[in-house]
C-alpha positions as a printed Julia matrix, in Angstrom:
475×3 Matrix{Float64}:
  77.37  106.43  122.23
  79.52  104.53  119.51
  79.73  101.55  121.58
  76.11  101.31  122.56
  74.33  102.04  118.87
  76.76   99.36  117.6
  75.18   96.71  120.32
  71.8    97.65  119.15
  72.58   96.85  115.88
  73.98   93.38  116.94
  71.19   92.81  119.09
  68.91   93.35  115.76
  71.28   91.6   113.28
  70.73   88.27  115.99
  67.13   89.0   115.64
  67.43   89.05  111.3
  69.37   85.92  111.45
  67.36   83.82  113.88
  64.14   84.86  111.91
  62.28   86.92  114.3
  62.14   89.35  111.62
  62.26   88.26  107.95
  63.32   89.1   104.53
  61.1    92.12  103.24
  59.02   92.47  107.26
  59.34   96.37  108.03
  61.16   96.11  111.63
  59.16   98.08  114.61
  59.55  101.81  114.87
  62.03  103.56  116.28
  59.99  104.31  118.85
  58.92  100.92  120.01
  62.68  100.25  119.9
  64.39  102.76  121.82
  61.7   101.63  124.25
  62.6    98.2   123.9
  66.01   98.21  124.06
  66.25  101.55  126.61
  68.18  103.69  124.32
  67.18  106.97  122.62
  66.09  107.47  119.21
  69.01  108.61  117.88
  70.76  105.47  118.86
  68.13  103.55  117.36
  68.84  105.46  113.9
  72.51  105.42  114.35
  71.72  101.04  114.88
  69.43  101.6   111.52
  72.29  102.98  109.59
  74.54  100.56  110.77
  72.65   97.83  109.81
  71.54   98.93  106.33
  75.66   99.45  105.9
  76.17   96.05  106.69
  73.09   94.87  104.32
  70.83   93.74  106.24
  68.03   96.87  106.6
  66.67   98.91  103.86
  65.22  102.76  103.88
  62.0   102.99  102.52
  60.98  106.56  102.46
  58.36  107.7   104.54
  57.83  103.58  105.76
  60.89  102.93  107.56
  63.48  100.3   107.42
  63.26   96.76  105.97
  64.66   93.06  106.27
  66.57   92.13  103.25
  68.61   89.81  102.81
  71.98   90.29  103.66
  74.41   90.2    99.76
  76.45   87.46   99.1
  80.04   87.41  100.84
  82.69   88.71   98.61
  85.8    87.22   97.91
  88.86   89.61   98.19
  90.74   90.47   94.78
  93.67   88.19   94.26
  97.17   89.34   93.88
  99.09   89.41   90.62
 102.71   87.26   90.31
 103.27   88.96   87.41
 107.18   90.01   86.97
 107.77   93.67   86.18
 110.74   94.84   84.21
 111.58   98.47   84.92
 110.04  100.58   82.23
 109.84  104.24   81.86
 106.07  105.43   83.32
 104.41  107.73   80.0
 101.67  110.32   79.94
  98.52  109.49   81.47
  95.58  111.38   79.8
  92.52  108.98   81.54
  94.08  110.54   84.77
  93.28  114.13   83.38
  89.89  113.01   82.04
  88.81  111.7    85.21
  89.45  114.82   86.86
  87.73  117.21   84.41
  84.57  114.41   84.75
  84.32  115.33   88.29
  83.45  118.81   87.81
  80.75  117.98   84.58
  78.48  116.87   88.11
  78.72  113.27   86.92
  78.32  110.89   89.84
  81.77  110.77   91.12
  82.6   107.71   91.77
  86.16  107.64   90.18
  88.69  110.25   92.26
  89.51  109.83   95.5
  87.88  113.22   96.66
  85.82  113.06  100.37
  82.73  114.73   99.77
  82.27  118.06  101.38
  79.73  117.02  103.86
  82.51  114.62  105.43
  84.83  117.65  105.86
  85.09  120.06  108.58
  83.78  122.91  106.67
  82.27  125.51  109.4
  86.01  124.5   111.02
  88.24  125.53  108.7
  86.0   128.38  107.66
  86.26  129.67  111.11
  89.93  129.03  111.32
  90.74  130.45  108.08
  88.96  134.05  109.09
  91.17  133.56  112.39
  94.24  133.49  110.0
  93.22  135.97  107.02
  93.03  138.77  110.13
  96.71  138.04  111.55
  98.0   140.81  109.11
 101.78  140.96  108.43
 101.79  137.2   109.48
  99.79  136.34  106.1
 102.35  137.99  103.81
 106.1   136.15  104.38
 107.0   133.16  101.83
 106.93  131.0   105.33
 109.8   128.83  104.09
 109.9   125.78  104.91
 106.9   126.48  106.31
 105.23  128.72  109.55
 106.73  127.67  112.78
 103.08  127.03  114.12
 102.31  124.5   111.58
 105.22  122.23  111.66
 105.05  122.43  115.3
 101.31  120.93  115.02
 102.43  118.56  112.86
 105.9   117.28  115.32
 103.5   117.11  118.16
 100.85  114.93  116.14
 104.0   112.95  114.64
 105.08  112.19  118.6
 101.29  110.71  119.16
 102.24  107.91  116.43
 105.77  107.27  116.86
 108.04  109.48  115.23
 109.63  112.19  117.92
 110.54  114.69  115.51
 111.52  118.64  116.07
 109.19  121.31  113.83
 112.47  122.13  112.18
 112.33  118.7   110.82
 109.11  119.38  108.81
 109.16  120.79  105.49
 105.45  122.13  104.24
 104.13  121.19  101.21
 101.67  121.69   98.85
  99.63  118.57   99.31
 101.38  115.37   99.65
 102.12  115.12   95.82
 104.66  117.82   95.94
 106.18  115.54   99.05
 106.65  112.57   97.01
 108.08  114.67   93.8
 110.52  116.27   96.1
 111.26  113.11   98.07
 112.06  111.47   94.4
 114.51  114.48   93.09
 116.53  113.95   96.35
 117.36  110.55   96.22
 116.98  109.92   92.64
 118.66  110.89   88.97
 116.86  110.66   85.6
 116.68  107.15   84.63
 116.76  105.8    87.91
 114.84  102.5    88.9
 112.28  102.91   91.76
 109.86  100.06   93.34
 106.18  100.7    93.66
 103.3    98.72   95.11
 101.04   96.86   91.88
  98.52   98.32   91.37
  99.8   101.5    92.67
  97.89  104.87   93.17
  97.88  106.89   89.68
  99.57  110.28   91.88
 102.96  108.17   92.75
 103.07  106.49   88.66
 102.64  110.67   87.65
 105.05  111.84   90.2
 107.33  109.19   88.76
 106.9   110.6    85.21
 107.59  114.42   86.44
 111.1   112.85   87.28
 112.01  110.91   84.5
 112.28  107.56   86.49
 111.72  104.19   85.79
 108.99  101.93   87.86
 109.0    98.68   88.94
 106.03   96.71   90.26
 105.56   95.04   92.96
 102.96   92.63   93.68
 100.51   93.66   96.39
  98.17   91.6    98.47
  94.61   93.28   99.21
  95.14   93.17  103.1
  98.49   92.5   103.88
 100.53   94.98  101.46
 103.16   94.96   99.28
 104.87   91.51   98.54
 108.12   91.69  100.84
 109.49   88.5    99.16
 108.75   90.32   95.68
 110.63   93.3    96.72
 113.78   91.43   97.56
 113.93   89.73   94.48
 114.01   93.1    92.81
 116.73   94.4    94.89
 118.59   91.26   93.72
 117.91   92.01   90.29
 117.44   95.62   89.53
 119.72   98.87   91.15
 116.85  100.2    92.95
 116.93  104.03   93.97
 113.7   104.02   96.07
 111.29  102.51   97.0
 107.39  104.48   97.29
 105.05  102.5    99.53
 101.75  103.32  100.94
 101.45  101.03  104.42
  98.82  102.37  105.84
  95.06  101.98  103.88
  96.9   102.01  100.48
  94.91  103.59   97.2
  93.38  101.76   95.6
  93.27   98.61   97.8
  93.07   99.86  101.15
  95.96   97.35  102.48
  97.36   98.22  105.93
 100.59   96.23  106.46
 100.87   94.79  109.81
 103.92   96.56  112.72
 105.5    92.94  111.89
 105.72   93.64  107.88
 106.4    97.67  108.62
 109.49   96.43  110.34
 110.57   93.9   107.83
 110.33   96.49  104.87
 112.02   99.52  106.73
 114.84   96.82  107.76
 115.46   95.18  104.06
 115.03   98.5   102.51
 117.93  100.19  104.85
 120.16   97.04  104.61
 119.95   97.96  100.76
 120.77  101.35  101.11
 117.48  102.24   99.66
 115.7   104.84  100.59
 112.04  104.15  101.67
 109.36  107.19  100.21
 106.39  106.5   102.51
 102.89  107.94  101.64
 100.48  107.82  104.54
  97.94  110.31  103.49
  95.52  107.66  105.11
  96.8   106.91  107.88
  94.5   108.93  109.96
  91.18  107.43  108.26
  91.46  104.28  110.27
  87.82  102.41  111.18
  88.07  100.74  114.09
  90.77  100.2   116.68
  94.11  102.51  117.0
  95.37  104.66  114.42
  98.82  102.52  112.93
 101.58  103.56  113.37
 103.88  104.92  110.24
 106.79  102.92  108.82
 108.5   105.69  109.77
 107.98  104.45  113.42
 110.11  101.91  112.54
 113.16  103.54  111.3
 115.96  102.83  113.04
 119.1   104.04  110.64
 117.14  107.67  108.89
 116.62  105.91  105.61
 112.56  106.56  105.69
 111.41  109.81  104.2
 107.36  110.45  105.58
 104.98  112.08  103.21
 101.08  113.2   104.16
  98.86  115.8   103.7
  95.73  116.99  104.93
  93.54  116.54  101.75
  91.42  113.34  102.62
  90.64  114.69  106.26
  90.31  118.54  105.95
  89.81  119.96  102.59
  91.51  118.58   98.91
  91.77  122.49   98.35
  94.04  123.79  100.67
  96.94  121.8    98.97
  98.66  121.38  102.4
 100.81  118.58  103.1
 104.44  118.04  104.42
 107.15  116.37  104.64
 110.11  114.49  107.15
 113.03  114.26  104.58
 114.88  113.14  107.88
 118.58  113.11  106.17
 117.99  114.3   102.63
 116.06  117.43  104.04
 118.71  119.81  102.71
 117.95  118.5    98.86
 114.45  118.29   99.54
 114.54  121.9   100.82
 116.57  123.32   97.82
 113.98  121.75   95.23
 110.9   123.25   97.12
 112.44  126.36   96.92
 113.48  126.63   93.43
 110.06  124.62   92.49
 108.05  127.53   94.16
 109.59  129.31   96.99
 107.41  128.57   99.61
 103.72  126.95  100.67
 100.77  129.32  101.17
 101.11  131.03  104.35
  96.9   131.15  104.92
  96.39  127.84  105.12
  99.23  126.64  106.66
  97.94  129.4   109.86
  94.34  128.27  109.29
  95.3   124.04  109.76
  97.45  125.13  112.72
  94.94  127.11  114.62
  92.34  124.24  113.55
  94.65  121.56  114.94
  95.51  123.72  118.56
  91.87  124.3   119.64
  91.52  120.72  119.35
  88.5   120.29  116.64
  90.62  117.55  113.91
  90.53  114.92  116.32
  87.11  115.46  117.32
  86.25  115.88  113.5
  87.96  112.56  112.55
  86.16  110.38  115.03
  82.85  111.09  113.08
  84.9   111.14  110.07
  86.29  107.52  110.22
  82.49  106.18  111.09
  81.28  108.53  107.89
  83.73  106.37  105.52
  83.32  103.02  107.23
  79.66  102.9   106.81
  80.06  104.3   103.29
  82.47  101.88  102.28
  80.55   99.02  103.61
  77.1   100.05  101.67
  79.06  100.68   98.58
  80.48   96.9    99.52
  77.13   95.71   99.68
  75.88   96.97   96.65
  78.59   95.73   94.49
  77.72   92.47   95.98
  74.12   92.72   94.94
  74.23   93.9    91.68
  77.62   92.76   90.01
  78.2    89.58   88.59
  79.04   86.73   89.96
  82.96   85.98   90.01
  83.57   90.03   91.4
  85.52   90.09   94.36
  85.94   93.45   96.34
  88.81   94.12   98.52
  88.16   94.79  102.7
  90.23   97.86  103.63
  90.49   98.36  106.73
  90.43  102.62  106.64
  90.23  105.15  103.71
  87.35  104.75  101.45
  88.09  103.77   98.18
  87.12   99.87   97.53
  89.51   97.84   94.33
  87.0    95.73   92.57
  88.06   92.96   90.43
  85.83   91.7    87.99
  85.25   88.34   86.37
  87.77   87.13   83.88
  87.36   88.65   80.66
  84.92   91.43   81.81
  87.12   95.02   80.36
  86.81   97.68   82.92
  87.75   99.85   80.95
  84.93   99.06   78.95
  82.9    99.25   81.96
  84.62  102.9    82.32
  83.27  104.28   78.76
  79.87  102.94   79.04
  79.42  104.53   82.41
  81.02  107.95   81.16
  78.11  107.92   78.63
  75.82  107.85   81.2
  77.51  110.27   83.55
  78.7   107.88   85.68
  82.36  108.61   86.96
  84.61  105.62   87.62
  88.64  104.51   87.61
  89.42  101.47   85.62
  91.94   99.25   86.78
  94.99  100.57   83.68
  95.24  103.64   85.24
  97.12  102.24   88.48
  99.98  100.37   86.19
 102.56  101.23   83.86
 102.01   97.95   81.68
  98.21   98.08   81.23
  97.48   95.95   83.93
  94.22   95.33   85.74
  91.81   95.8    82.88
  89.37   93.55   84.82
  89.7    96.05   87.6
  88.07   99.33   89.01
  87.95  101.43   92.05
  85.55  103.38   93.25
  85.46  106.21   95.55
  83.09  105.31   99.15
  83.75  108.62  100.59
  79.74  109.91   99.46
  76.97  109.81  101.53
  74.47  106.61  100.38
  72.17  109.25   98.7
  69.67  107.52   96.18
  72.06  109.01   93.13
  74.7   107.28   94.21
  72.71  103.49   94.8
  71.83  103.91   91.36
  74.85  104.36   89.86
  76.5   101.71   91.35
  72.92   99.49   90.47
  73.76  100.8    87.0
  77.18  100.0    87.45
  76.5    96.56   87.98
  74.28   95.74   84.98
  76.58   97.48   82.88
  79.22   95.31   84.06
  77.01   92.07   83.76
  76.36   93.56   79.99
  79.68   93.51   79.08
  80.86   90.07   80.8
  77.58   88.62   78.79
  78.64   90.28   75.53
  82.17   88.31   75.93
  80.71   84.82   76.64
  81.07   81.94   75.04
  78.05   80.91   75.55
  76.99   83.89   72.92
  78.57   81.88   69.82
């Protein structure tokens, strides 16, 4: 069915371009379609959707779809050369703001939360009765974590690379807890560890909760972070770790090729440093295969995996886990004197979820849910921002890393869209030196309701308010 709605919607696109239909014509009904092209209705609407992603059909309600014309092709942000000296990360109070935004019902465009009707609600519902009623099972501290779920998780690990036993698996509470622990294993106060620049706001906090140092690494929008930037810092600096996110990194949504995996598992073990690798994405892939880990890669034990389940099956389970491969005894002592143990409930809940088979039938909807979202929020921003924007092209996930013209604040962007209950992330919050103020990202993973369109409509003319306010052409 995937296959076959996505050649109507080539079929039709051929049609748009060759100008059998033009710009504002309402196409024939679906109808008349699924006649015409002898497919059913709901492949019809599924081509529809598809189409209006891409920009080339819009809803009118109760009229049907429309030609328009497709938006101008985005360039894709370019990549600071800045050098980084290590610097201590501080306190991060825009990071705490966002969050409390998000539950004021201001359009969220900011945090990297799915929206609950891209979860597998009725799922885990179900599954989570199934594991309230196994009685004395619910009631143990589980440490490091019930059998059942780290055996899920070294059977899904074998799918992708990484033959691992459960007793290799450490639960977590969400994938932040992962990284913290990862850090206090192989790191001291004071330390010196690499990141990706920009780098998600989670890792910089993380960071911060151990008293490290950062420093940043340039990061391309497509092909990751900067391998020959990286070795100049090993040259330079006494790196302790190194944090990467390979696979659909937040906020640019860069997936590193096998080729570049390898490289940056190999240089990193050469160096004795240990690799902390995030791939809380990694299963949000749109097309193709899901990629394989770094971890996939690692030869010599010197890659410690981190994920969670909290972009696929609910933020609010706070259930994630770890392979601390050779450092697992560290990583196991700080979990336990942290807090003891991970929620038994949950942990039974994912695991019975996982068995009967439902997350992988789940994802496949899920991964077409964020795609198309991603690509109408694409669209949009190329419609209605100024020109000079460029918008990066990830390639899974669903958060997009706009960069802005020259001079345009998005951090001013950020405050005049809080005043009009419009959530968003300006680009300072993903660097320790105040990077990126010409930058935002913005979260995809919402259905293309109306409330959304106009926020990011709004979004734009605020932005072209603020770049006109800061011309030169104004004095």
């Amino acid at each position: 069915m995937g296959m076959l709605y996505n050649q109507v919607a080539d079929q039709l696109q051929a049609l748009i371009l060759d100008g059998v239909y033009r710009e504002g014509e309402r196409v024939p009904g679906v109808r008349v379609l699924s006649r015409q092209f002898g497919v059913s209705i709901s492949t019809v609407l599924q081509a529809h959707q598809t189409l209006e992603a891409r920009g080339y059909l819009q809803a009118r309600e109760r009229s049907g779809y429309f030609v328009r014309r497709p938006a101008r092709d985005l360039p894709e942000p370019r990549m600071t050369e800045q050098r980084s000296r290590p610097v201590p990360v501080s306190a991060r109070e825009m990071t705490l703001d966002l969050c409390a935004d998000e539950q004021k019902r201001m359009v969220p465009l900011a945090t990297a939360i799915p929206h609950p009707d891209y979860l597998p609600v009725r799922q885990i519902q179900q599954s989570t009765l199934w594991a309230a009623r196994r009685g004395l099972e619910t009631l143990d501290y589980a440490f490091p974590g019930k059998e059942s779920f780290r055996r899920q998780i070294a059977q899904r690990m074998a799918t992708i690379g990484v033959p691992i036993a459960p007793d290799d698996v450490l639960a977590t509470n969400g994938a932040q807890e992962a990284i913290i622990l990862a850090l206090r294993a192989v790191t001291q106060p004071g330390d010196i560890v690499a990141v990706e620049s920009p780098s998600f706001p989670g890792i910089l906090q993380a960071l911060e909760v151990v008293g490290l140092r950062v420093i940043e690494i340039p990061t391309h929008p497509s092909d990751g972070i900067s391998l020959e930037g990286l070795q100049l810092a090993l040259e330079q600096w006494p790196l302790k770790a190194c944090v990467v996110v390979p696979n659909h990194s937040n906020p640019m949504g860069a997936r590193m090729s096998d080729e570049r995996k390898q490289q940056l598992v190999s240089m990193l073990a050469a160096a004795g440093v240990p690799l902390i690798e995030d791939d809380i994405y990694g299963d949000l892939f749109h097309t193709g295969e899901r990629p394989r880990p770094a971890k996939a890669f690692d030869l010599a034990d010197n890659v410690i995996y981190c994920s969670s389940f909290s972009k696929t099956i609910s933020p609010g389970l706070r259930l994630g886990w770890m392979i601390p491969g050779r450092h697992m005894a560290a990583a196991r002592q700080h979990k336990y004197f942290v807090n003891l143990a991970t929620s038994t409930i949950p942990q039974l809940a994912v695991a019975h979820f996982l068995e009967q088979g439902g997350y992988d039938r789940y994802l496949r909807s899920a991964r077409q849910h964020y795609k198309e979202s991603t690509d109408r929020l694409r669209s949009a921003i190329a419609r209605t921002f100024p020109e000079g924007t460029a918008v990066s092209r990830p390639q899974g996930g669903f958060v997009l890393w706009v960069q802005l013209p020259e001079g345009v604040s998005g951090t001013e962007v950020y405050h005049r869209a809080r005043g009009e209950n419009i959530n968003v992330a300006p680009g300072r919050m993903f660097s320790t030196a105040n990077k990126f103020d010409n930058c935002l990202r913005l979260n995809g993973g919402n259905p293309w309701i109306g409330r959304i369109e106009a926020a990011v409509d709004r979004l734009g003319a605020i932005a072209r308010e603020v770049q006109s306010w800061v011309s030169p052409d104004r004095f």
